[in-house]
N, C-alpha and C positions, 0 to 999 in steps of 0.2 A: 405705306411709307417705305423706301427703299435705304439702304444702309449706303450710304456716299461710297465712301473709301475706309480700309484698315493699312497700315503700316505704307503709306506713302514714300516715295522716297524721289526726290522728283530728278528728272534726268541730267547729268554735264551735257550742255550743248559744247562741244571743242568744234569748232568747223577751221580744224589746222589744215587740212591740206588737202586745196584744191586741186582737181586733175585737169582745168584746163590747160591749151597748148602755152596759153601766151600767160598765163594769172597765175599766184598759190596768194592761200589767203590766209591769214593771220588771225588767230583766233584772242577774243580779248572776251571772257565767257567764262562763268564759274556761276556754282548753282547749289541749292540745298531745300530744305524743307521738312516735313514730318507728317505724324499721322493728321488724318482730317476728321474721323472720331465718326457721329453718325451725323445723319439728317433730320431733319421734320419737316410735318406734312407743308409743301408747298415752297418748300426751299429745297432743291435737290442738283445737285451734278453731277452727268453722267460719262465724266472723262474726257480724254483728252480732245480739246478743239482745233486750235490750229494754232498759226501766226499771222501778226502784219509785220511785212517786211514794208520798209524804208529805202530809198536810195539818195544817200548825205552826200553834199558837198563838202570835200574833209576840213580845206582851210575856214572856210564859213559857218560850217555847223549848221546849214540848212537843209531842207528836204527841194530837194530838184525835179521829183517828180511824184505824182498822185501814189501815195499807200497802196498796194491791195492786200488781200486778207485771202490766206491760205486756209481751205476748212476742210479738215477730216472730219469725214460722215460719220455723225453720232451712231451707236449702236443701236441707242434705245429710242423714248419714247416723243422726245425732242424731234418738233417737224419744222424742217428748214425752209419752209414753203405758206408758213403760217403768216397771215398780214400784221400780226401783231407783236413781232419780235421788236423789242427797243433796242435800239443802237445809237453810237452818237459818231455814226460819220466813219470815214477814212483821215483820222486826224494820227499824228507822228508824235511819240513825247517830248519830240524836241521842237515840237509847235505849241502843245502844251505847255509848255517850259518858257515857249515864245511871247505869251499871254493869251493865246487862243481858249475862247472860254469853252467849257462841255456843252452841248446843244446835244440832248436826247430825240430821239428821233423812233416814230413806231410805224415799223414796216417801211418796206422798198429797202430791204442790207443785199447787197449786192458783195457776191465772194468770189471764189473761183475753187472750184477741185480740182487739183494737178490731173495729169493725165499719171501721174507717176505719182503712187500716193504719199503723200508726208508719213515719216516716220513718227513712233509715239513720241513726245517731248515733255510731258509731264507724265509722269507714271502712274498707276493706279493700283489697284490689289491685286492684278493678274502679272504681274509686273515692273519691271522699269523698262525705258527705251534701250536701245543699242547705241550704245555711242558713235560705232563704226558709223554705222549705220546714216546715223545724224549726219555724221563728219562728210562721207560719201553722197548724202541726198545735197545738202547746201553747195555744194563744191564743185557737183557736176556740172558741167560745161551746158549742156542739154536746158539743166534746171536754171543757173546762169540767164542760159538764154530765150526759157520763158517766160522767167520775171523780168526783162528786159521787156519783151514782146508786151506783158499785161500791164503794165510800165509807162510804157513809148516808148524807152530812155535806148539808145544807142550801146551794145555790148564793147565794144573797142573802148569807147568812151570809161563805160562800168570798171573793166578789169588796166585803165592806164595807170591807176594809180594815186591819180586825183579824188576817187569816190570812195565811199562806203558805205555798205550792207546794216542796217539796223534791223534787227530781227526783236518783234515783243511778241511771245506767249498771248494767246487769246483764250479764253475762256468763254461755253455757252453753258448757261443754266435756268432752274428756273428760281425767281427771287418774288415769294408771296404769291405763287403760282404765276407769274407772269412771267416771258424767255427774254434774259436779254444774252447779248452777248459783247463784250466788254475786255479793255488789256488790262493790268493792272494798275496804270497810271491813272483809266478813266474811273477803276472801281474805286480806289480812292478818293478822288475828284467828286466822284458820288455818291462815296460815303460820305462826303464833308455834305452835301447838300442834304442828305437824309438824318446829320443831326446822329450819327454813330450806327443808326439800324441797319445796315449793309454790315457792317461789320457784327455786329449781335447776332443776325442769323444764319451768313455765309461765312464768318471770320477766316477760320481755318482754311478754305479755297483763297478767299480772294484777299485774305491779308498775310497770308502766310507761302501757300504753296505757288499760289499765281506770281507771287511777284518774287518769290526764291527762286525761282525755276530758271531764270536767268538774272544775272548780274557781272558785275566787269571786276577781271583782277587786277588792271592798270587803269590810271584816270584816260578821260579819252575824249573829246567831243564836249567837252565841260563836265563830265558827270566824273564824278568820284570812284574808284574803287571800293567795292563792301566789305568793310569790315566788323560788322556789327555779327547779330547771331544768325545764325542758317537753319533754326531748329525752331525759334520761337513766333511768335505776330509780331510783324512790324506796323509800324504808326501810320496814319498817311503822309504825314511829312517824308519817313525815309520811303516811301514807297516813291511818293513826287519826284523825288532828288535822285534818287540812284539804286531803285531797284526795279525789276522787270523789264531790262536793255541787255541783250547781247552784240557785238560790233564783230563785223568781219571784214579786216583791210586786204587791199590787193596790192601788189606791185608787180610792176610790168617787166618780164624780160623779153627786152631785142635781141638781144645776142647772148650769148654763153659767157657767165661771169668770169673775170678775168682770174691770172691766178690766187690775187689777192684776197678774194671772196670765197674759196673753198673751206670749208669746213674742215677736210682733210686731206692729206695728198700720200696717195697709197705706191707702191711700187707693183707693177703685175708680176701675176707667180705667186702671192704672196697671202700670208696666213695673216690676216688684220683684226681688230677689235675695234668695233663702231659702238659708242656710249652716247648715251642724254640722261639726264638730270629730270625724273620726275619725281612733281612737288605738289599741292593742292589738296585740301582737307588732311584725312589720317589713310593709311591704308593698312590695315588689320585683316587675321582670317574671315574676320562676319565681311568684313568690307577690301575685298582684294583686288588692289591694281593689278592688269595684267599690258605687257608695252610687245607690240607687234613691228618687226622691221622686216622689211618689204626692199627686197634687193635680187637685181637683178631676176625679174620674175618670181625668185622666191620667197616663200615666209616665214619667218623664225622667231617661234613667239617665247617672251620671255613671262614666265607666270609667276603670282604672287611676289610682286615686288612689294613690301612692307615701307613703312616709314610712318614718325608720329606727328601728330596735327603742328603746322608749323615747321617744318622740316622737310626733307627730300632725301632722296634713293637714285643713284646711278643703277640702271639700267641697261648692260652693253651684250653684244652678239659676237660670234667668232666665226669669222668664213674670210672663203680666200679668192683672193682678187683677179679680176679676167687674164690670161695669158697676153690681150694686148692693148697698147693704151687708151684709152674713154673717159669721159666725161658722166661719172656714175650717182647717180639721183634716188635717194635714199628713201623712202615712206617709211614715216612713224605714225603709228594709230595707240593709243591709250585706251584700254577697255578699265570699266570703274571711275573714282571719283578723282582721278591724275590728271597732271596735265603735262607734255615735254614736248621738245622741239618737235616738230611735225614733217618737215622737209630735211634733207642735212645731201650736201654737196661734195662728190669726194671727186679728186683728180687724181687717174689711176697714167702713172708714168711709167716710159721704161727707158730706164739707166744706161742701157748698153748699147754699143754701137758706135761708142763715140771713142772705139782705141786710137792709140795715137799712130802717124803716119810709122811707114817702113825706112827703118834708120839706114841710112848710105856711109859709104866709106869715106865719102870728100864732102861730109856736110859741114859748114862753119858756121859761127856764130860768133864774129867780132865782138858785139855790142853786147852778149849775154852778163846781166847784171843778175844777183841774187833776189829775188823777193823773201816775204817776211812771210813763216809759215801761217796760213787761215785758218780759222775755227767755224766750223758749223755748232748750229745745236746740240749744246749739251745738256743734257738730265740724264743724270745715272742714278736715279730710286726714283718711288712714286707710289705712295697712299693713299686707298679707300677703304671703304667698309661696308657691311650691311648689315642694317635694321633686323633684329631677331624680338619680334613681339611673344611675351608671355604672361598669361592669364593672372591678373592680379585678384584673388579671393576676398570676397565681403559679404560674408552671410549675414542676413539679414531678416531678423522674424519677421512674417507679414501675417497679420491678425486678419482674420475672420470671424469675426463678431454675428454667432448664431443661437434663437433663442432654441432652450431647451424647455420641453414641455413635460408636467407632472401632473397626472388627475389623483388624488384624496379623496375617500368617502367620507362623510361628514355626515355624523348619524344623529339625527333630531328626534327619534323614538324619545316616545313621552305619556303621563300617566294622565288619561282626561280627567273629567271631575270624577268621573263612576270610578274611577280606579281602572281601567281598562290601559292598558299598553297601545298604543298608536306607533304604528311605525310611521317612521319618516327618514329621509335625508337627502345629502344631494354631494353630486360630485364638484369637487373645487377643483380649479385648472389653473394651474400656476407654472411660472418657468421664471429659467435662469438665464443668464447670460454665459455661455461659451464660448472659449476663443478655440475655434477649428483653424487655427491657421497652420503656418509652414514656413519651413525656412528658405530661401531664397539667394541665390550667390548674383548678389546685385554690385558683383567684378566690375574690374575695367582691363583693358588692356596696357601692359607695360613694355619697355621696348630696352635691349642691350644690344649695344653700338660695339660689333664686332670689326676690329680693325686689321686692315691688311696692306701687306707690301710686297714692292721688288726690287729688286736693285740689280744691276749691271756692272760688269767689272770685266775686263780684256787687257791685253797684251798683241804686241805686235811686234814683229821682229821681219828684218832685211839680211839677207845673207848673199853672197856669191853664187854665181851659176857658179855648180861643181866643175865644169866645163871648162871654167876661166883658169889657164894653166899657173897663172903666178899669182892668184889671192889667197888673200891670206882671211882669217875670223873676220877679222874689221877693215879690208881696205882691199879694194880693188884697183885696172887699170879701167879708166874710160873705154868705151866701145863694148865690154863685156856687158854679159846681164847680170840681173840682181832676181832674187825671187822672194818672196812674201810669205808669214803666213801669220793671220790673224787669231785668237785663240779667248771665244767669251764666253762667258757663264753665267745664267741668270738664277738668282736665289728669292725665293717666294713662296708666301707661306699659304699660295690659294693657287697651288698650279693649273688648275684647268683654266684661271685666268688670267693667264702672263702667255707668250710666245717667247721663242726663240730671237736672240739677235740675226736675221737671217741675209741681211744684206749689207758689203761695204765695198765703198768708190773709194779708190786710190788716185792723188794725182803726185805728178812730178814735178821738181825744184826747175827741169827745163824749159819748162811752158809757162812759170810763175804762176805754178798750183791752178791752170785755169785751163781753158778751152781742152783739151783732151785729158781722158780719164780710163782707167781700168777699172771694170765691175767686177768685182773677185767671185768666183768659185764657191759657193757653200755648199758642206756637208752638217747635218744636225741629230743631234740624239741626245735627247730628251733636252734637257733646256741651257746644253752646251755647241756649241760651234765652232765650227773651223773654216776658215775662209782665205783663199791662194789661189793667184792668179790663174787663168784660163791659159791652157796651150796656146802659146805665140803663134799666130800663121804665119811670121816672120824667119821663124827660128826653123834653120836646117835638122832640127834634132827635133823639132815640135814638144820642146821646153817647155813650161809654165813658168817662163820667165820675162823680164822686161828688159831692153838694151838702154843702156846709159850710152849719151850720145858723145860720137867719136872725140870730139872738140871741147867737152865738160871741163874746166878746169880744174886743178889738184885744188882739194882743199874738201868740206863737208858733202856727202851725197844724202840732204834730206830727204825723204818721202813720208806724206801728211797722204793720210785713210780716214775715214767720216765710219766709222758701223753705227748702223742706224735696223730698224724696224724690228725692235724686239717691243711689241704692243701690251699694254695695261689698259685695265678700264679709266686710269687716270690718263692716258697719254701714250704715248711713241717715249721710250728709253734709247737715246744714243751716246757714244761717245767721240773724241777726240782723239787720235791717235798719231803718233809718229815716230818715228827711227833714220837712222843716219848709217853711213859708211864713210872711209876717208877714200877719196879718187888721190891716185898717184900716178901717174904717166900715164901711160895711151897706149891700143892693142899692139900699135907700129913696134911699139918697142921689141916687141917679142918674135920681130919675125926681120930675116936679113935675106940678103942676097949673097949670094957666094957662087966661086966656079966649080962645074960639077967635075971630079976626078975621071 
């Protein structure tokens, strides 16, 4: 008799993120289980078997095309070539569900071995699967488009958006020495007809690990989300209803989403912070998430991200964005029991370029009316935290109940009739009861929610070109320039996860705050800035100034600045900024004509 499995722990199927050209796919997949304890003679399994994948009509909730059944080659003694394996068909659970009755069937199972082998998906004693792994087998394009091919079903079709992927866990074993192979939906199905005996000798496989091995965290296709335990047997009922179904959605992109679908919109040049939110089970040292972002060709793995069962952990990266604008496509992978966004879309802009035309001597502007200064996005602070798990202590005696043994001579010397001495006796063998046990730190894990922040704070100020002969602190004449300079500071009490404010757009009162702009200049050290306009290519002196236009009327000279991209794991911190001068006459004033002596 062979020992099944010890410390089981069955794998997260996440299949977040597909690498096809045209598809990503949507994981709706969460999983659990436990030990499986030992075997007896004639009931044994010998690990992990396969999958049936499904291909669902989403609005219908139907199967569109014939199941097939994915089988990793058993290792051991199970021969897949034997005429006497029972099976009951290429049936889907959501045909099952349909009222399609079970129909056992012995020999003729017809399967397929990838050419690309399946990744493990239930774990065993050598092990757990690779989630990567998982996530990358299901998602490839290749694999896509061989289950299409063993299928019939049309790939364009698969990945439009209309369809979806039901993947069930398979299991092959043997039950009262006979091999069946069976999903979870059907091992219940047949434990009901066997009257509980499926579950009395295989429990632990197929009413526990088999059908925790996948489950949904959002309702989906009719089936419910599991909320129930991930550790113990479940019933055939929840098994029927809503355990042993993983779903993977697709949607189609044509074209490149527009700006309002980006996830982020980054500035090039630029030091950014990309965060998700991973959630699902607990994640402690015995059990640590680790969340991998995948950018621009490279990868930057964030380890032991913590959080307690029922809660989530931000997870974010710090790198800096390409020198020129893209469209930049983000991969998140989740190793352990997490689960977080899997895809994330950033649009990577640049700012500059858009200075404003070269001001002339005889420009007019009849009709110039004042606008009303604009506000971009403001958040100036911004709070997270993270999960700091520590060992809560519970010792705990655990009794070992061992007999101890004592031999006694026991002496029956005795006087016969003759008066003669007789020896005799005999050993007596008695014992106690001992407790050899030991104490035991049967702990749990606790968790203190370390909080953090930052906050943004600036100033900004407009002055005279030194150059402009008759201004004065606060007023100029039109035609002259003006110069800037921004000045912010970022305060936070987790510095290596905050940036600098590193960029701010100025515009002018004469364009009504629109169509042209000035990108200011930054200088940074450490998590303060200073930000002033770029040398004018306009300017005879190559200034870092702006010309207020010749025909400006006397009265306020607003200028409204946006500073923006000082990054947190919570968000982008920007502010609002503006300042003023008064305009009083015109350059003309300052210059005459007269006859030379």
């Amino acid at each position: 008799m062979k020992r099944i499995l010890s410390l089981i722990l069955s794998t997260t199927l996440c299949l977040g993120l597909c690498v096809t050209a045209h598809a990503s796919g949507d994981p709706n997949i969460d999983t659990g289980g436990g030990n499986l304890g030992n075997g007896s003679t004639g009931n044994v399994w010998h690990g992990d078997s396969g999958v049936r994948i499904s291909i669902i009509n989403a609005e219908r909730a139907t199967v569109v095309a014939a199941p097939v059944d994915y089988i990793k080659p058993p290792e051991y003694v199970l021969d897949w070539n034997k005429s006497n394996i029972v099976h009951f068909g290429k049936v889907s659970k959501v045909q099952y569900n349909a009222g399609k009755e079970l129909t056992p069937t012995v020999g003729s199972y017809n399967y397929s071995i990838p050419s690309q082998e399946l990744p493990k998906i239930i774990a065993t004693s050598s092990g757990t699967g690779s989630i990567t792994a998982i996530k990358n087998y299901f998602c490839d394009e290749q694999i896509l488009r061989g289950i299409c091919i063993d299928t019939g079903f049309n790939y364009d079709t698969l990945i439009s958006g209309n369809y979806k992927l039901l993947i069930e866990p398979l299991a092959a074993f043997l039950y009262k020495g006979t091999p069946f192979v069976m999903t979870a939906t059907e091992a219940a199905l047949y434990d009901q007809r066997v009257s509980g005996d499926l579950r009395n000798n295989m429990g632990s496989l197929t009413h526990k690990n088999l059908p925790l091995a996948l489950f949904l965290e959002t309702p989906d296709l009719g089936y419910p989300a599991w909320g129930g335990s991930r550790t113990t047997h479940a019933s055939n009922t929840d098994i029927i209803s809503s355990l042993g179904i993983g779903i993977v959605r697709f949607t189609e992109h044509v074209a490149p989403p527009d700006p309002g679908e980006f996830d982020y919109e980054y500035r090039v040049d630029t030091d950014v912070i990309t965060s998700v939110e991973v959630s699902g089970g607990q994640s402690d040292p015995d059990n640590p998430v680790s969340v991998e972002f995948i950018i621009q060709g490279t990868t930057y793995t964030v380890s032991n991200v913590y959080y307690p069962e029922g809660d989530s952990q931000l997870a974010w990266v710090r790198w800096h964005t390409p020198s020129e604008p893209c469209i930049c496509t983000i991969r998140v992978n989740t190793q352990g029991g997490g689960w977080a966004q899997s895809v994330i879309t950033a649009n990577i802009v640049d700012l500059d370029g858009n200075d404003p035309p070269n001001p002339v001597a005889d420009d007019r502007n009849d009709r110039f009316r004042a606008s009303s200064v604009p506000t971009n996005a403001e958040v100036t602070s911004a709070f997270w935290g993270i999960w700091t798990p520590w060992w809560k202590e519970n010792w705990v005696w655990v009794p070992v109940w061992e007999k101890c043994w004592h031999s006694d001579w026991v002496d029956t010397s005795h006087l016969d009739d003759e008066g003669n001495l007789i020896r005799s006796g005999y050993w007596d063998d008695w014992y106690h009861w001992v407790d050899n046990g030991y104490w035991e730190d049967q702990g749990w894990w606790e968790f203190d929610y370390n909080s953090y922040s930052a906050s943004l704070t600036a100033s900004m100020m407009i002055t005279p070109d030194g150059l402009s002969p008759s201004a004065t602190a606060v007023s100029l004449k039109s035609g002259y320039g003006v110069q800037e300079e921004v000045t912010a500071r970022v305060s936070t009490d987790q510095s290596y996860a905050v940036t600098a404010a590193q960029n701010a757009v100025t515009y002018f009162p004469e364009f009504g705050y629109k169509d042209y702009w000035r990108l200011l200049y930054c200088t940074v050290s450490g998590k303060r800035s200073t930000l002033t306009f770029k040398a004018n290519p306009y300017s005879t002196y190559h200034r870092t100034t702006h010309f207020t236009p010749i025909w400006y009327p006397d009265g306020e000279y607003r200028v409204y600045t946006w500073l923006l991209d000082c990054w947190t794991p919570a968000g982008m911190l920007s502010m609002n900024l503006t300042d003023s001068l008064t305009v009083s006459g015109n350059l003309w004033e300052e210059w005459h004509i007269a006859p030379s002596h």
